[in-house]
N, C-alpha and C positions, 0 to 999 in steps of 0.2 A: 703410492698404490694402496698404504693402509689405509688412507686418508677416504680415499676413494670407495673403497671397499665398507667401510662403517658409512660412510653415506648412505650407500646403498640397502645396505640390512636397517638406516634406521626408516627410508622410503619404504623397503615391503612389511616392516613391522607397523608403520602406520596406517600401510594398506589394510593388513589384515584385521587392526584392530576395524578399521571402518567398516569393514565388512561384517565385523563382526555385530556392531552398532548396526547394523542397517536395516534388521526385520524391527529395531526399535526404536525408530524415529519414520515419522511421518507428518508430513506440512497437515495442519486445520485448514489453509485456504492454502492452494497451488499461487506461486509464483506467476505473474503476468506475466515476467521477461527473467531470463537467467544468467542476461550481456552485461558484462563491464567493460565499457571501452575504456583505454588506458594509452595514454601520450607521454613521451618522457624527450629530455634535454640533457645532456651530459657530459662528460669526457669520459674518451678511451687510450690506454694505451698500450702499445704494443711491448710484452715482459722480453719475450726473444721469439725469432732469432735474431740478431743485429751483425752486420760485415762492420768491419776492424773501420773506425773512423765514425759510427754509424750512432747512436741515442738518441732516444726520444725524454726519456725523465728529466727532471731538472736535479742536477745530483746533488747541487748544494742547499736542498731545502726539504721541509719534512716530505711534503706531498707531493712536491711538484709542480710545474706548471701546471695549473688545469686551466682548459677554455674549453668549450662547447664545442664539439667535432663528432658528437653522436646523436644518433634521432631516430624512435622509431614508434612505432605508433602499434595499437593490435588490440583483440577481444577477447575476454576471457572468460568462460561459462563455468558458472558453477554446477558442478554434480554432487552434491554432497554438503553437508554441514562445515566439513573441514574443507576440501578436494576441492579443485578447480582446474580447467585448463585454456592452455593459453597459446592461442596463434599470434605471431607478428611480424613486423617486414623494417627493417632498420637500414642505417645509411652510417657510414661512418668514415669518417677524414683521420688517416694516423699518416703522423708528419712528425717533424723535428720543433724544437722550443728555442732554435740556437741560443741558447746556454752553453754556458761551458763547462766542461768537463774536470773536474777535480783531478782525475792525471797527467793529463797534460795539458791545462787550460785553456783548452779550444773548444769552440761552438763545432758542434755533430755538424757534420756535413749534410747540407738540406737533401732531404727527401719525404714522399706523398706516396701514401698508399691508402687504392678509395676500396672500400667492400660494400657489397649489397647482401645484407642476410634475409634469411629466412628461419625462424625460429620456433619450433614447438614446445613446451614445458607445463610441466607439471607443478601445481605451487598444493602449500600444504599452509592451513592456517594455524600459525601457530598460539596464540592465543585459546583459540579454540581447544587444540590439541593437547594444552597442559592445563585447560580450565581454569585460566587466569581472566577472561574476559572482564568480570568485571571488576576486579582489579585495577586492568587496566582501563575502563571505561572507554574514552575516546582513541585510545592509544591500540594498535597492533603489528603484527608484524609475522610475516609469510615467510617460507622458505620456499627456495624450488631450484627444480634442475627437468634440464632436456636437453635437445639436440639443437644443433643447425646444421644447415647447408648455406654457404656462403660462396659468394662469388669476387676475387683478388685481381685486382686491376691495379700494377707498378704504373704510376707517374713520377717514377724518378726518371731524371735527363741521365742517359748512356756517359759515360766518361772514356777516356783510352782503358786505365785501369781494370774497371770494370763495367759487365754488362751487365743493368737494372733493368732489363726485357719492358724498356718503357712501352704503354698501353699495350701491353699483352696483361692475358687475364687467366686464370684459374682455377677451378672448383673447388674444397673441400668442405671438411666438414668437422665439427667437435662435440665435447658434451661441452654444457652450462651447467654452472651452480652460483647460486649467488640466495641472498636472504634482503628483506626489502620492510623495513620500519616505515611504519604507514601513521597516520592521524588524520582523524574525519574530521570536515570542517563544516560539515551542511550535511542532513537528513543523506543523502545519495551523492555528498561528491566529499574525496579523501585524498592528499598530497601524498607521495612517497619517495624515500629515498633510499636507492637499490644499491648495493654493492652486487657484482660480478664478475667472477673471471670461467673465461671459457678455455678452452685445452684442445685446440686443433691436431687432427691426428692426418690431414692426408697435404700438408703443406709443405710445399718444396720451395717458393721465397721466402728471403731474409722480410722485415717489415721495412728495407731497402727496396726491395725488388729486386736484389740480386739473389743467385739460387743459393742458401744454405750447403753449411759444410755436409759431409755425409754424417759428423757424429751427430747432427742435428737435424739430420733432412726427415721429412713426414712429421713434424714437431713446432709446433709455435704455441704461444697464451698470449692472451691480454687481461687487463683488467681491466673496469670500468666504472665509475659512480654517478648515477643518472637521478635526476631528480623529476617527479612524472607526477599526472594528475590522473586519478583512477574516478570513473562516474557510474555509477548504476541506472540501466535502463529500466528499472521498475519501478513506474514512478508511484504507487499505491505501499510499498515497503522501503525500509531502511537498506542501507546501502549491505549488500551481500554478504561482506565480509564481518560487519556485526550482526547479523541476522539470524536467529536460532529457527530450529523446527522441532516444536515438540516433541518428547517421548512419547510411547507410545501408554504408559500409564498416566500422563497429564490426559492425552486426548483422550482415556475412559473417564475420569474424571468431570473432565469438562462435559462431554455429553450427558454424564449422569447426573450435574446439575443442569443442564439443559431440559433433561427429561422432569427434574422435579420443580423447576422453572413455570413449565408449559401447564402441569398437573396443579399447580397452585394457581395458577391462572384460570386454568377449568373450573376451577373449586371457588373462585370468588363468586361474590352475591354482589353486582354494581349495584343491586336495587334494593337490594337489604328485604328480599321479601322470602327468604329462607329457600330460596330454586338457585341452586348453581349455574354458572352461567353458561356451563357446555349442554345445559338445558332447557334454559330456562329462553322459548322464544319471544316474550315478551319482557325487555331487558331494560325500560321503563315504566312499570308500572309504580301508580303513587304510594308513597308508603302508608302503611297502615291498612292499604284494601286489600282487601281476601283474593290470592289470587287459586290456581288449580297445579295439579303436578307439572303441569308444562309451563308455569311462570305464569300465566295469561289474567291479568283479571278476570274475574264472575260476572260474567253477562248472562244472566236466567234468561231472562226475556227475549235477548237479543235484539236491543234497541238501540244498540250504539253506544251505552251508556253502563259504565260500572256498577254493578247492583250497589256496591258500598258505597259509592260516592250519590245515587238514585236513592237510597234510603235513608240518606242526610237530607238529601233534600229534600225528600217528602215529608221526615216528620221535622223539617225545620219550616215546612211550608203550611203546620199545627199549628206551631206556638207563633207564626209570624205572616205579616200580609206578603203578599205576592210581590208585591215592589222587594219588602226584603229577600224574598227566597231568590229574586233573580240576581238582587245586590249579591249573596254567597255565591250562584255559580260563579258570576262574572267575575268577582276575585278569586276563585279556585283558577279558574284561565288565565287573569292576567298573573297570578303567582307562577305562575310554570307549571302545574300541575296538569295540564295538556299540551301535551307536545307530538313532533314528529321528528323520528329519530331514523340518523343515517347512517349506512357503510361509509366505511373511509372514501376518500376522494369520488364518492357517489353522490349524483342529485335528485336522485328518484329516493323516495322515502322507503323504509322496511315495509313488509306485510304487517308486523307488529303495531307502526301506527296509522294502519286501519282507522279504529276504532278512536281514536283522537280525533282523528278528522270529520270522522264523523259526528262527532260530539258536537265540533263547532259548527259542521253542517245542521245540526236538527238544533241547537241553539237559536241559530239565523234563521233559520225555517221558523219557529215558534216567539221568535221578537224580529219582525220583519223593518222597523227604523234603525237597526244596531247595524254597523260597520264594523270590520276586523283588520287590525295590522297586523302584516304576516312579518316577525323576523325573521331573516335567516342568521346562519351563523356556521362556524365554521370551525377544527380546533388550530393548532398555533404549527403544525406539521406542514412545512412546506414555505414555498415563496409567499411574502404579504398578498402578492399581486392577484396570484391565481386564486387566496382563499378567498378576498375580495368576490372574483367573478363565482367562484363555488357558490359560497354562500349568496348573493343575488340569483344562482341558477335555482338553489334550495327552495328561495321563497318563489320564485317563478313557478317552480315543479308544483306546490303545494297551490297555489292560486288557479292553476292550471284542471286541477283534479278538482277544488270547489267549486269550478265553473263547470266543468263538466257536469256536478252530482246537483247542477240547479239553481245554483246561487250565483246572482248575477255578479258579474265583475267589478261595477262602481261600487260594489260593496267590500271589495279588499283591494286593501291599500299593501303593498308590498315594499319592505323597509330591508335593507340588505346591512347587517352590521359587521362584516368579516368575521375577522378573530376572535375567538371569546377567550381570552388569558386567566379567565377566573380559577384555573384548574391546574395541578400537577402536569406540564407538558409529559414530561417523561411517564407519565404511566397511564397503562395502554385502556385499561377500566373508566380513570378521572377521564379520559379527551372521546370515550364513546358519549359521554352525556353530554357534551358542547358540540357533536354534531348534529345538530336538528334546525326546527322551528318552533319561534313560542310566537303564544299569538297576544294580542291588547284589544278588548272589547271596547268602542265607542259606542258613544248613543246620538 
């Protein structure tokens, strides 16, 4: 009863500590699934009560005969970081080992007794509970106790001596406790192996099937060591039983670098033209041209044309013949310094390159034997396949709008290159400048 009783006080004092932990743990991302189904294989044996003639142990050996005579199968949700509970439904065969008996060396007289349980419990992680996880890294081990209700069906054969109420059956009911050393072997699936003994309190057969004296009547135990496979149904996290949920001071933590994350991301210049880029809505402009407080290049005139890159040309079109002033655009194009830039997984171009396109537009307007290859391109996010067809839709998109704004179709040639790997996949600034189109001037 002492025994019993400190179980108990150490189950509500672990309660109350969880409760007391529990305005200060909170999951960053909810659980998909909170099920661990659980199979186990075993032996069981019945401790008492046994009729005179009657054993199931093997008495001349440390443990006993063991063979598999229990089985039960069942789900168990996690509530909590430690806590969990657990439904199940078991079968189990307790029978004789005919061995013989160290007092009078005779094999127990055969007998069969089947139960069907049903089982609720409470299990407690204990690893968790003494902050040894990772300690123990792959290693843990659970305690737990609950109830059953079981159902006693004697198949033992009736003798003159005695009545073993063969196939007659019985209800009761006991507490469980038992503790269960576990080891994960896979991301979500963990082996274990259970000790348990239960303590039957409304049991009137011997594990004969004969009815118990009165000094033992209402009274039976068993024990048990089952070896089982436990699996976690969420298949996006680690198997429940190693699985933490943050404090409640990580998770400020972590937002607060989230927040200065996002802020240093606003703060970046991808174009290096001194406009941050939670502003700056032209977030390709070429370096070195004057652009305005909203990122934009300087277009005075509004001709399509950057006044900085328009006053290179004119006073280069001073010192040099016409054929050269056209040789400098056309390599300011095919360098990439006109482009058309996209949203992610978009094939329609920004508002921002407008004014690109048009450049190559009033280009062609003004050298009417010139042709242009439209690249697309794409950055490295996602399946090959689809940035493939992306980037082909990109330079479609862009050939699409030139022919609308005049310029006839044999005049663009559309080149689809996928991927451009030239860049920092990982950072979200480098893979905006590989979504566009550049283009290649012919003559």
């Amino acid at each position: 009863m002492k025994k019993i009783t400190l179980l108990l006080l150490i189950f509500i004092t672990s309660n109350i500590i969880n409760a007391q932990e529990k305005d200060n743990i909170k999951s960053t991302s909810e659980r998909n699934n909170n099920w661990i189904i659980e199979a186990s294989i075993g032996n069981i044996k019945g401790v008492k009560p046994y009729s005179p003639g009657y054993f199931s142990n093997k008495s001349n050996s440390y443990f006993g005969s063991i063979r598999p005579n229990s089985f039960s199968i069942g789900g168990r949700y996690i509530v909590g970081d430690i806590f969990s509970v657990k439904g199940s439904l078991g079968y189990d065969i307790i029978g004789n080992t005919n061995n013989r008996s160290l007092q009078n060396n005779l094999p127990s007289l055969p007998f069969k007794m089947i139960q069907y349980n049903l089982q609720v419990q409470g299990y407690a992680n204990g690893a968790k509970l003494f902050g040894i996880t990772e300690q123990l890294k792959r290693w843990n081990f659970l305690f737990h106790g609950g109830i059953q209700v079981v159902d006693m069906i004697s198949k033992t054969k009736n003798i003159v001596e005695h009545d073993h109420n063969y196939n007659e059956s019985e209800f009761n009911g006991g507490l469980i406790f038992g503790v269960t050393p576990e080891y994960r072997i896979s991301k979500r699936t963990a082996i274990q192996l259970d000790v348990t003994t239960i303590h039957n309190y409304r049991q009137h057969f011997n594990w004969d099937g004969a009815y118990s004296d009165n000094s033992e009547n209402l009274s039976g135990s068993t024990v048990s060591l089952n070896l089982g496979l436990s699996f976690s149904l969420d298949k996006d996290r680690i198997h429940a039983d190693w699985d933490f949920k943050p404090k409640k001071e990580q998770l400020e933590i972590a937002a607060l670098e989230k927040r200065v994350g996002d802020m240093e991301n606003q703060l970046n210049d991808t174009d290096k033209d001194g406009v941050a880029d939670y502003l700056d809505q032209e977030n390709n402009s070429v370096a070195g041209v004057a652009v305005d407080t909203r990122g934009k290049m300087v277009d005075g005139n509004r001709n399509g044309v950057p006044d900085e890159l328009e006053r290179y040309v004119n006073n280069t079109n001073k010192e040099t013949s016409e054929k050269s002033n056209g040789d400098i655009v056309k390599r300011l194009v095919n360098e990439g310094y006109v482009c058309a830039y996209f949203d992610f997984s978009k094939s329609q171009p920004t508002n921002a390159s407008t004014e690109g396109l048009d450049f190559i537009r009033m280009y062609l307007k003004n050298n009417p034997t010139a042709t242009v290859e439209i690249y697309g391109n794409a950055d490295e996010i996602g399946a090959s396949a689809s940035n493939d067809a992306l980037s082909k839709a990109r330079a479609l998109a862009v050939k699409q709008i030139l022919i609308k704004s005049g310029v006839s179709a044999s005049r663009l040639i559309i080149i689809p290159q996928g991927e451009d790997a030239s860049v920092n996949k990982d950072s979200e600034g480098a893979r905006k400048l590989v979504r566009r189109v550049t283009f290649k001037i012919k003559d």
